[in-house]
C-alpha positions in Angstrom: 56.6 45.9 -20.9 54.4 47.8 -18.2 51.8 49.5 -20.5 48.4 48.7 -18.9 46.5 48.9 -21.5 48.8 46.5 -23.5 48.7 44.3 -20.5 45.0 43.4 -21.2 45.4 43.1 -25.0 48.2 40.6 -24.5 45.6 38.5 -22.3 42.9 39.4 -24.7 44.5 39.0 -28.1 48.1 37.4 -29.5 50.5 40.6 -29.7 52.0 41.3 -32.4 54.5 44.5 -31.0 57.9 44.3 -31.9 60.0 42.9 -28.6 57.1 41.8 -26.3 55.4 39.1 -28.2 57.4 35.7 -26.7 57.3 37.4 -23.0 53.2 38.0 -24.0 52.2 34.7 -25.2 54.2 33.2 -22.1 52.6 35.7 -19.7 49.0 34.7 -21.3 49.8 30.5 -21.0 51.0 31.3 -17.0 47.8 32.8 -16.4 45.4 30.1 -18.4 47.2 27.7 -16.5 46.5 29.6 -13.0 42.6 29.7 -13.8 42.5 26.3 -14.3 44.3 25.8 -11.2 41.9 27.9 -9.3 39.0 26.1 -10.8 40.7 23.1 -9.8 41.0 24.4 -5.9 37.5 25.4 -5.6 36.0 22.6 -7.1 38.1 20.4 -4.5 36.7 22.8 -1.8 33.2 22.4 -2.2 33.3 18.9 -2.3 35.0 19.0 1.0 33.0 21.2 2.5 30.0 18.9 1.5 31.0 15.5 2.0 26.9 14.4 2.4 26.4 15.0 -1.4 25.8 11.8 -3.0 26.8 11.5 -6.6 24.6 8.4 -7.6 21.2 8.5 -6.7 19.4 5.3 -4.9 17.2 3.1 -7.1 15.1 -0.2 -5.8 14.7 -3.2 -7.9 11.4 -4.5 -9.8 10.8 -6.3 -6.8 10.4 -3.4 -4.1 9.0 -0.4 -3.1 10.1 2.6 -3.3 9.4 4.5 0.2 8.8 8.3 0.1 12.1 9.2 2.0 13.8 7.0 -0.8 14.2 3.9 1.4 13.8 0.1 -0.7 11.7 -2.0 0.6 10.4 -5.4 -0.5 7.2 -5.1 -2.3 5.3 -7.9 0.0 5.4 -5.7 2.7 3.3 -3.1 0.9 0.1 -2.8 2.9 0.6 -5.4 5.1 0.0 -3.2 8.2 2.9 -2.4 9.5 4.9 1.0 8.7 7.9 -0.8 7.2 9.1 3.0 5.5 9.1 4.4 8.5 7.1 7.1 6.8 4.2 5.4 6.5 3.8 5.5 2.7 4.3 2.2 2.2 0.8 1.7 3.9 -0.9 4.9 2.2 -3.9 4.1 -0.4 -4.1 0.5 0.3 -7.3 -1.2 -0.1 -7.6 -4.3 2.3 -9.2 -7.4 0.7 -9.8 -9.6 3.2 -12.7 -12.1 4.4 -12.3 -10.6 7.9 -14.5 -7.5 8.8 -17.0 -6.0 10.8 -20.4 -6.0 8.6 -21.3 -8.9 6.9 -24.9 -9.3 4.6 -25.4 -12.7 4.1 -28.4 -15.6 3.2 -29.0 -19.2 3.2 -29.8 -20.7 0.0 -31.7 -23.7 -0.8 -29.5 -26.9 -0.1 -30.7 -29.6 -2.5 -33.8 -28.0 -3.9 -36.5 -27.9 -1.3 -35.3 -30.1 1.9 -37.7 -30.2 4.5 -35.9 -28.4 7.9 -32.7 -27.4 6.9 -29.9 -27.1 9.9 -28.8 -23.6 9.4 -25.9 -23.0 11.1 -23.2 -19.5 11.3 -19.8 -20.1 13.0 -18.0 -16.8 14.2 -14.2 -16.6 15.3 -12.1 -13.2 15.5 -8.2 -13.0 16.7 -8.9 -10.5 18.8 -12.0 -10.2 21.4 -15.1 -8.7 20.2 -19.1 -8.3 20.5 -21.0 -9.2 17.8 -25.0 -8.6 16.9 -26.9 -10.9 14.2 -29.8 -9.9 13.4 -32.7 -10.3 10.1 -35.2 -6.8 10.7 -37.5 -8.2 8.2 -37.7 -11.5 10.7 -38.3 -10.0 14.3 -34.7 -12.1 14.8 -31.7 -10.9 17.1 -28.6 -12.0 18.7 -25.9 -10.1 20.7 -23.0 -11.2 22.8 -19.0 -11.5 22.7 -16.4 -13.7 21.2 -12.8 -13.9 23.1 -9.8 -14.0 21.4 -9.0 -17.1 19.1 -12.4 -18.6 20.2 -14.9 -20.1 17.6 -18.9 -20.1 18.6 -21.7 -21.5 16.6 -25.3 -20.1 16.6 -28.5 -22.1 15.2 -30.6 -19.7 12.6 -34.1 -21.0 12.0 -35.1 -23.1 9.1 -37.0 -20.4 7.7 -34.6 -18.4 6.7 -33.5 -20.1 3.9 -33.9 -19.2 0.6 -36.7 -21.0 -1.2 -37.5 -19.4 -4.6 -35.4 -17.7 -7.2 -36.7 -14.1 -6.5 -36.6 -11.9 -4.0 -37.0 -12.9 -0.3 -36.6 -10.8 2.7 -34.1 -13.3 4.6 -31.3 -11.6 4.4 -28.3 -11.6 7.6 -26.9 -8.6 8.9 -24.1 -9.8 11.5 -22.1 -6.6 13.0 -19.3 -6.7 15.0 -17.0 -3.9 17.2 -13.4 -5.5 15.9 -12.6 -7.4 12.8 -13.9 -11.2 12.7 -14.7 -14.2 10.2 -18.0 -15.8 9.7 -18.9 -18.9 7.5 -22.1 -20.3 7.2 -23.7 -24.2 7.1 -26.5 -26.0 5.9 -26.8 -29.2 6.5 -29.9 -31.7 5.6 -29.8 -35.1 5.2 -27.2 -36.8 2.9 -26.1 -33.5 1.8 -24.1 -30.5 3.2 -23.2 -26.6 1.9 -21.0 -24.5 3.7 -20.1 -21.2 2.7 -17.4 -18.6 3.4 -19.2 -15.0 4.5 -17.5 -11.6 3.0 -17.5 -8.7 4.2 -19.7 -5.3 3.0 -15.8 -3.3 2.7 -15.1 -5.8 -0.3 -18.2 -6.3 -2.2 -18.2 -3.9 -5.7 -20.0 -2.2 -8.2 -19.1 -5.1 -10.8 -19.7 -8.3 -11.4 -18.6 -11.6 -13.9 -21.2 -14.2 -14.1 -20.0 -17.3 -15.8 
């Protein structure tokens, strides 16, 4: 059996001449069982050849974050300043709400209606050493000078710049500083105190609950 043609309708089709069909239908399993084995071969090859190729893809818990070079890391270290990726996209888009900053607008109000001479004090501390300027334009008043690390200084405001009336009164604060620092307010008369914590312009909005 040598006929070419007849060689490719035996792999094609079942033949059905006289003398050549069982040596046809054996030729055609041999080679269906030599494809697969080929496949079989390559197949192997190309995974040896790339033994990096992960199978199973990588996935983080509810409870982390998922880094853009597919690192897991645990969601409290989102924006917390530090570049914990390694990529930094753990610390991309983060808006930082803190009482710390470096502009702060700020008033007295009126501690136990109308008490004559309030003390009206503002505290200032910063982790890291700064200079600082308070200052009320509408009040001819100004203060500059520098905080150390870790230190906390107190500075006297005047008695007229609290708040008296439930309008509008031009005594408002503007404290500045060159790094990032905390300030908190006092007023103090007698038999009652307020205090207040100061925040900073970078977290105040465009909305507002009043309950």
């Amino acid at each position: 059996y040598h006929h070419s043609a007849n060689f490719f309708y035996c792999l094609l089709y079942q033949c059905s001449t006289s003398g050549v069909e069982s040596r046809c239908r054996r030729l055609a399993m041999d080679l269906q069982a030599l494809r697969v084995t080929v496949w079989i071969s390559l197949l192997l090859c190309l995974i040896q050849q790339r033994p990096s190729i992960s199978l199973s893809q990588q996935t983080c818990s509810s409870r982390q974050f998922v880094c853009t070079n597919g690192q897991c890391i645990s969601s409290e270290k989102r924006c917390d300043g530090n570049d914990d990726c390694a990529d930094k996209s753990d610390e991309n888009c983060c808006v930082q709400n803190s009482n710390s900053g470096t502009e702060f607008m700020l008033a007295f109000l009126s501690n136990h209606r109308t008490a004559p001479d309030p003390n009206l004090v503002l505290f200032l501390t910063s982790a890291k050493s700064v200079n600082y300027t308070i200052q009320a334009p509408s009040q001819a008043f100004r203060k500059t000078g520098s905080i150390e690390a870790n230190e906390l200084q107190q500075f006297e405001i005047p008695s007229s710049f609290v708040l008296l009336t439930s309008g509008i009164e031009n005594k408002g604060i503007l404290v500045t500083s060159t790094e990032e620092m905390t300030v908190y307010g006092l007023n103090q008369v007698r038999h009652t105190t307020d205090a207040f914590l100061a925040l900073p312009t970078s977290v105040q909005g465009h909305e507002y609950v009043v309950a």
